[in-house]
N, C-alpha and C positions, 0 to 999 in steps of 0.2 A: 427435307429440312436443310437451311443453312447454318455452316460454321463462321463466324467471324473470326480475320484470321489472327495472327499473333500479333502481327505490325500494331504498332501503337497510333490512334490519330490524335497526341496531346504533344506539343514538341519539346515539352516539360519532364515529360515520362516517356523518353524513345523505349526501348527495347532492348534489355542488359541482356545479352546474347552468353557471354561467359565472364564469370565474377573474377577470374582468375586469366593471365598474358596480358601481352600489349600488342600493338598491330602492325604487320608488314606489310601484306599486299592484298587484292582482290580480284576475279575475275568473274564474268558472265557463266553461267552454268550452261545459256543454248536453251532454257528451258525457264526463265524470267526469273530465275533463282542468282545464288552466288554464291563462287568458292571463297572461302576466306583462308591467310595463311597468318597467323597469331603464334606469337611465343611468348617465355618464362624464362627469366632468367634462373638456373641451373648452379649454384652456388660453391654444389661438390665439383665442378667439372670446367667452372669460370669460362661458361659460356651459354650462349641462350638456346634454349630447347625448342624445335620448329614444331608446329601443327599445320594440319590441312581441317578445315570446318567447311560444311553444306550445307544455306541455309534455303528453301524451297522458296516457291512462288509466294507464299502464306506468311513466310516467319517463322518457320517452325526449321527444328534443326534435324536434318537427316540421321545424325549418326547420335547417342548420347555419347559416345568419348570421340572426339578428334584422333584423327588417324596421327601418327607420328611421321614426320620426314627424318629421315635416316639414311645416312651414307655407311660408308666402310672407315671413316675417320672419329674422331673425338665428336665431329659438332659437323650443323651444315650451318650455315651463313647465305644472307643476299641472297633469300628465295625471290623467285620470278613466275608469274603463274600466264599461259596462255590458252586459249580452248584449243581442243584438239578435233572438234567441229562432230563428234562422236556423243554429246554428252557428259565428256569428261576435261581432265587438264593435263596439259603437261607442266611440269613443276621444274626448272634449271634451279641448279645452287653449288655452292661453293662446300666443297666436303673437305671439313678441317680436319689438320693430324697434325701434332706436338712434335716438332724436331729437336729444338735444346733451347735452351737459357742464355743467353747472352748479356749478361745485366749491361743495362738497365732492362732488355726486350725479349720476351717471351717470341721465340721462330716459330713460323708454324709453316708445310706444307699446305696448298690450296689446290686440289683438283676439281674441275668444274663438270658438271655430271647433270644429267637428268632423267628424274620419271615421269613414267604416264600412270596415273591413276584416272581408273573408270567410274561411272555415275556413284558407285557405291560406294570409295573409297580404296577400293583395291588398286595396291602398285603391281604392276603388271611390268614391270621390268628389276624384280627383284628390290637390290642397294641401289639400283639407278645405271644406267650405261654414262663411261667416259666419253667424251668430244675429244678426244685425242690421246693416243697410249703414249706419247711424250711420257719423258720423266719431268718438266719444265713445273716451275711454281705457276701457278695459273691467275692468283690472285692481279688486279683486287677489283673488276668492273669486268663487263658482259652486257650483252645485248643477245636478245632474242628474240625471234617474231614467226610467225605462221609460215607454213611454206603453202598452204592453201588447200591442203589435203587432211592428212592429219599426224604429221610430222614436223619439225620445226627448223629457222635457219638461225645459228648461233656464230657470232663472232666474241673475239675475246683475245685476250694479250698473256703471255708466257715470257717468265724471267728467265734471262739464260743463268747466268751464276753473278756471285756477289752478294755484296748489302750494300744500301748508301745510294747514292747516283752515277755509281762506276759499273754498276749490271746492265748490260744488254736486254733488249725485249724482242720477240716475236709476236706479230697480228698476224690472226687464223682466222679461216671461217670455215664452216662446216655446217652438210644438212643432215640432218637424222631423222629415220624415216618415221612411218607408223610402228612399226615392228623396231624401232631401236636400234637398225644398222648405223653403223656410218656410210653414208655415201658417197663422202669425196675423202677417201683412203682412210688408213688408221689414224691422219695426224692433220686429216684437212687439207686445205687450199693456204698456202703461206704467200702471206698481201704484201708484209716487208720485214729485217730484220736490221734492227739497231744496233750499236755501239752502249748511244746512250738511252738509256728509258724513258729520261724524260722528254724527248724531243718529240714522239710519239704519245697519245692515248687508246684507250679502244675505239676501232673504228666504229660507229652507227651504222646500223643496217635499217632499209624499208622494206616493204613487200611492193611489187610492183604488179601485181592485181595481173599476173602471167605466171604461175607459179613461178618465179623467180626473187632477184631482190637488188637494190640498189646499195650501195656502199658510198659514205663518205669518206673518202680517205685522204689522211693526213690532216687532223681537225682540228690539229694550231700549228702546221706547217703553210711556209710559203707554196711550197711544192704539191697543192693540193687539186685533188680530183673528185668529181662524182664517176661512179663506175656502174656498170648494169654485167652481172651475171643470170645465166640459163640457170634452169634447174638442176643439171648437171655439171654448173661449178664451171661452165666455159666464161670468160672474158668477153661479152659484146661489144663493149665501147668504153671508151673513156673520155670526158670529158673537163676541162679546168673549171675549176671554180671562178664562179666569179663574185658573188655573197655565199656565207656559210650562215647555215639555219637549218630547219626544219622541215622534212622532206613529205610529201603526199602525192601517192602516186593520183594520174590524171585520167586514169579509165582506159586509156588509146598506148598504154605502152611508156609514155613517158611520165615526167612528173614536174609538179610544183615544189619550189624552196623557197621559203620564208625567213629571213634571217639579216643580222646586218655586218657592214664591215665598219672597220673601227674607225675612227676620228680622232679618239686620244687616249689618257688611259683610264677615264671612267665613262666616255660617252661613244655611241655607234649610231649609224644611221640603221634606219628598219627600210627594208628594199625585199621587192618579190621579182622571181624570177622563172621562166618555165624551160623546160628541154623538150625535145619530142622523140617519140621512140628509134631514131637511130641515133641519137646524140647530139641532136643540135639544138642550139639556141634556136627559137622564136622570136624572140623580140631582140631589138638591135641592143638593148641596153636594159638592166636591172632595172623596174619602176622603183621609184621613188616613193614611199609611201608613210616616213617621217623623217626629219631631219637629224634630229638630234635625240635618243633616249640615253639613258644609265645601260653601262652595258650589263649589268646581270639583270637587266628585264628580261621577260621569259614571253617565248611563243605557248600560250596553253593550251588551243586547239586549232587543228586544220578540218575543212571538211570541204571536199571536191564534189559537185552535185552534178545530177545529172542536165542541170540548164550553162554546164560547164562555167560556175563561178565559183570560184576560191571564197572560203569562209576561213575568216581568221581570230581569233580571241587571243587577244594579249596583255600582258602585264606592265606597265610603264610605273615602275618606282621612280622616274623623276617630277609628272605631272603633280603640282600643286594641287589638282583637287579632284583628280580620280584615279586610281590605282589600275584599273583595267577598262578595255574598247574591245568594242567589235566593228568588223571591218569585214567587205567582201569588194571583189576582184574578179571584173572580166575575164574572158577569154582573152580581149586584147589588152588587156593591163590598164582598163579604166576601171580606178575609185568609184564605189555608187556611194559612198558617205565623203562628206568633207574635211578635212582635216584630222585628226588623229582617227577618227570614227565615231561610235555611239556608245558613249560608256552606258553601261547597264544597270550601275546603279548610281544613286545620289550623295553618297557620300566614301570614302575611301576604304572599298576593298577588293581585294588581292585574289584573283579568281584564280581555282584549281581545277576547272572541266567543263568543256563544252561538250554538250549529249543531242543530235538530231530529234528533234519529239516530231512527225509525222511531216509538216513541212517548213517548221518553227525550229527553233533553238532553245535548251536551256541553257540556261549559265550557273556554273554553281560556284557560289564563293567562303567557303567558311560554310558555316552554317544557315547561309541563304540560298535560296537559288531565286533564278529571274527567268521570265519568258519573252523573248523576242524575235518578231516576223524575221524571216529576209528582209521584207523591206526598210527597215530597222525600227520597228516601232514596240515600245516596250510594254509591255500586255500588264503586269505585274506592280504597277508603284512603284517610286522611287528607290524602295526598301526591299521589294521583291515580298515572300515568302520565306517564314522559319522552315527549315530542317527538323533544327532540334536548339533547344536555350541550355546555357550553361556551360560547360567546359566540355571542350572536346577539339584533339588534336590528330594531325595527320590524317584528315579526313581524306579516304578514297573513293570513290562513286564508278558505278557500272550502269547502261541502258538495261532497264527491266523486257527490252524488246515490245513493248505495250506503248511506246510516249513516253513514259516513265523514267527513273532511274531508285535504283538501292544505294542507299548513302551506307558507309560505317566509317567507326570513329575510335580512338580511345581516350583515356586521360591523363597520359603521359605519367601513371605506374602502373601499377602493377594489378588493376582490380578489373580486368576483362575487356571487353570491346562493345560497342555499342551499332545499331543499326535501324535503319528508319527506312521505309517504302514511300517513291513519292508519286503519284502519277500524274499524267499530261496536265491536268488542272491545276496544278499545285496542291491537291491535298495529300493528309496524310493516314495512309495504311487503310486506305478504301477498297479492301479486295474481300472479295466474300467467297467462299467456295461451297459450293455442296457434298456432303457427307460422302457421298455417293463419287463424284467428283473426287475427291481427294483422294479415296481409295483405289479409285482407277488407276491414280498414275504410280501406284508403291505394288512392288515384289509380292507377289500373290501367296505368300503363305502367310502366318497372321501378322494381328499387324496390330499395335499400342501407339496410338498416337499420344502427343503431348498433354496433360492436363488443360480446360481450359475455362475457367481465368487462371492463369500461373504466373508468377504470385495469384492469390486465393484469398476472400476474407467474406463469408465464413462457407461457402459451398464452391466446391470445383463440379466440372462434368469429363468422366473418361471415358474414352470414344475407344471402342476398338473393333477389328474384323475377324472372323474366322473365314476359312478356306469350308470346311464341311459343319456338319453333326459332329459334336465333341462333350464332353467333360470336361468343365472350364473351372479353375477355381482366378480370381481378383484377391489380393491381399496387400494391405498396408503393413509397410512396416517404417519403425527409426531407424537412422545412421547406422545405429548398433549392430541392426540386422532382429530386434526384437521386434514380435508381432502385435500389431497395434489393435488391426481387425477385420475380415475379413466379408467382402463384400459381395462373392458371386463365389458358392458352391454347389453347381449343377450342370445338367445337359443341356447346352446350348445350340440350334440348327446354326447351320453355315449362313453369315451375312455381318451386319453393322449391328451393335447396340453399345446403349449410354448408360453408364450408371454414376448416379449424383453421390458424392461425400460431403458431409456436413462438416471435417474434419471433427469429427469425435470417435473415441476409440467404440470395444466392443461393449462396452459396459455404459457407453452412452454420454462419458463423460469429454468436455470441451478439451483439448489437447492443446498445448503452448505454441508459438513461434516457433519455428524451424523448418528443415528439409526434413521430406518424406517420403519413401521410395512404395512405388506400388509396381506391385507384380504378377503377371499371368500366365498361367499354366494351364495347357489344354493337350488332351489325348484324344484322336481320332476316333470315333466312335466306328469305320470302317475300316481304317489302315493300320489303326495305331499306332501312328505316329505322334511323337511329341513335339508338342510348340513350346516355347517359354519366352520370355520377354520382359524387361524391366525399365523403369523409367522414373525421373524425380519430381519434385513438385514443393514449393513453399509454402506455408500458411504464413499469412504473416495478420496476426492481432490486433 
């Protein structure tokens, strides 16, 4: 038999994932699922409380309570999540502690730390390993990225002393292994050290598809560099900028950058440009690839193919009547589209993520997404396809590795995060699994899946597994912890079975609106071992 899975196909009724946070970041699980990182603001402690959530291939959520991120400080801040290519993530963030009051400003120490957490939710590196035993304020930006294995490269900036713009800074970078060493000393690789702080930001790092990584340095200085270090934290090359943007490596060692130099002080040109892996320019001079935009327009994606042509998706806030294009780039720096490129939709909006679907593109903009060949031809209408209708903000998207991608969303308070599955075609939450199937891929001792339909009105079905022969009892109860009624007391063989709730108690009578926890309890009939297991579910009238 199949399960239909939790994802929603109404773009009107996505998928309320948790009724409670608001949304930071996401990442790919490696397994067509996603981690999610959501918080709550924290009232007693006047600060936001971080979570790690797993949501599986299906829509359904691995854990019933989100694990906690926690450091050795007050609060963590400006989580960052990347796969750790294992299954799992690793999580960087900023671990707060409360120095003193300075009226009008609350000081706070910023040490920048990270874990690994595995498929399950387990931090496998305790409170998290530091990126440097400095005693330096670490605040207030970072960059982190894959080192290609299953450890990561982090750069990041350190105040020397002060307040105001009379503090000094230090740019670090450092790689941290699988196992949570430092490998380029207790305090990193030190890039440069200032006077003033602001003459400097944090440097951006790339991966350069060599376990290693590229560096922009000095990223609103005249004195600026692209730089390529080894794995090992050596210096390969260094090279002058010539446009500042957005870097992709090029498969052979070197890389593409996307990006413009300025013209005045709200307009830049958009120009590409390539290096090759000893450090040299390719082409005699930046292409030219628009004249004049708004300089806070944004590069939103790059994707380097293997027919070695740059793919670019970007955002032009000066264009009167399209807000984003797509655009791709030979090998020798010829345009396949004309002039600014192919905008992807028809009327003005603002795209947040380009996602490879097999040999197409989507675009996702808001709450739309669009499909588009290479050859730039738009699959989708002028309008594309819904996500999801109605409010939702700071939408993040990951490739489901299917063609697909996993949207989530929140709505800017405090009532949870939301989430929608899209695949290759544009539809939505078109994944079916079998029973059979779904058990396969979860920890072998027993196992309570989610209610489903959850929300419910007026019969749910509860799916669960046993490992052997046991003594099973199912039981409903309310919030309270009162017993509602109970639905399986007997010896069950080892395997899959369903049992339907009409939502009515023991006595047969229909039960109100609200949450309802059901619970299961089984004794080995050979080992005698205990299982137990709990899980919630809505009726709603």
């Amino acid at each position: 038999s199949f399960l239909m899975c939790q994802w929603s196909n109404d773009p009107a009724n996505s998928l309320h994932v948790r009724n409670w946070g608001g949304l930071f970041t996401i990442e790919s699980d490696g397994s067509s699922g996603v981690f999610v990182i959501f918080g709550t603001y924290c009232p007693e402690g006047h600060h936001w409380c971080v979570y790690l959530d797993r949501l599986d291939k299906w829509g359904y959520l691995m854990w019933d309570d989100p694990i906690p991120i926690t450091g050795e400080g007050d609060a963590v801040e400006w989580p960052q999540l990347i796969p750790d290519g294992e299954g799992g993530v690793l999580c960087a963030y900023y671990d707060k502690t409360f120095i003193e009051y300075i009226p009008p400003v609350m000081v706070y120490d910023y040490k920048l730390r990270i874990n690994r957490y595995d498929s399950l939710g387990t931090a496998l590196w305790g409170q998290g390993v530091k990126v440097s035993t400095d005693t330096l304020n670490h605040g207030y930006s970072f960059y982190m990225i894959s080192d290609g294995s299953e450890g990561a490269f982090v750069s990041w900036r350190g105040f020397i002393e002060g307040f105001g713009d009379d503090y000094g800074a230090k740019n670090s970078i450092q790689h941290i292994s699988g196992n949570g060493e430092r490998l380029w000393g207790e305090e990193g690789i030190l890039i440069n050290e200032t006077t003033t702080h602001s003459i400097f930001s944090t440097f951006p790092i790339y991966e350069d598809d060599d376990g290693g990584l590229f560096l922009d340095y000095g990223l609103y200085s005249d004195s600026s560099f692209y730089r390529r270090y080894d794995e090992s934290g050596n210096l390969l090359w260094e090279v002058p900028k010539r446009i500042k943007g957005e870097i992709i490596a090029d498969r052979t060692g070197g890389f593409v950058v996307t990006g413009g130099n300025r013209v005045d002080s709200y307009n830049v040109t958009l120009k590409i440009d390539r290096v090759n892996s000893t450090g040299d320019y390719i082409w005699e001079e930046p292409v030219l690839l628009v004249d004049s935009i708004l300089s806070n327009s944004k590069i939103i994606g790059l994707d380097y193919g293997e027919d070695s042509v740059t793919t670019i998706y970007w955002n032009n806030l000066l264009h009167p009547d399209y807000y984003s294009f797509f655009q791709r780039v030979t090998y020798d720096g010829q345009k396949l589209f004309e002039g600014y490129g192919v905008p992807p939709f028809d009327v003005n909006l603002s795209g947040n993520k380009l996602i490879k679907s097999g040999d197409d593109y989507l675009i996702i903009a808001g709450s739309r997404v669009q499909k588009i060949t290479k050859e730039g031809e738009i699959l989708w209408g002028g309008m594309g396809y819904p996500i999801w209708e109605g409010v939702g903000y700071f939408p993040e998207s990951t490739s489901d590795l299917n063609g697909g991608f996993i949207a989530v969303w929140d709505d800017l308070g405090s009532v949870g995060y939301w989430a929608q599955q899209v695949n290759s075609e544009g539809e939505l939450g078109q994944v079916y699994v079998s029973i059979d199937e779904y058990f396969s891929n979860q920890p072998k001792e027993i196992q309570l899946l989610n209610a489903f339909p959850n929300p419910f009105n007026p019969v749910t079905n509860i799916i669960f597994d046993i490992p052997e022969l046991s003594d099973v009892k199912l039981t409903i109860y309310d919030v309270l912890g009162r017993e509602i009624t109970e639905l399986v007391n007997t010896n069950l063989n080892g395997g899959i079975h369903t049992v339907r709730w009409d939502g009515k108690d023991k006595y047969g009578r229909n039960l109100s609106s609200g949450m309802y926890i059901y619970r299961i309890n089984a004794v080995s009939k050979e080992s005698e071992k205990q299982y137990h297991e709990t899980r919630k579910m809505v009726l709603l009238r």
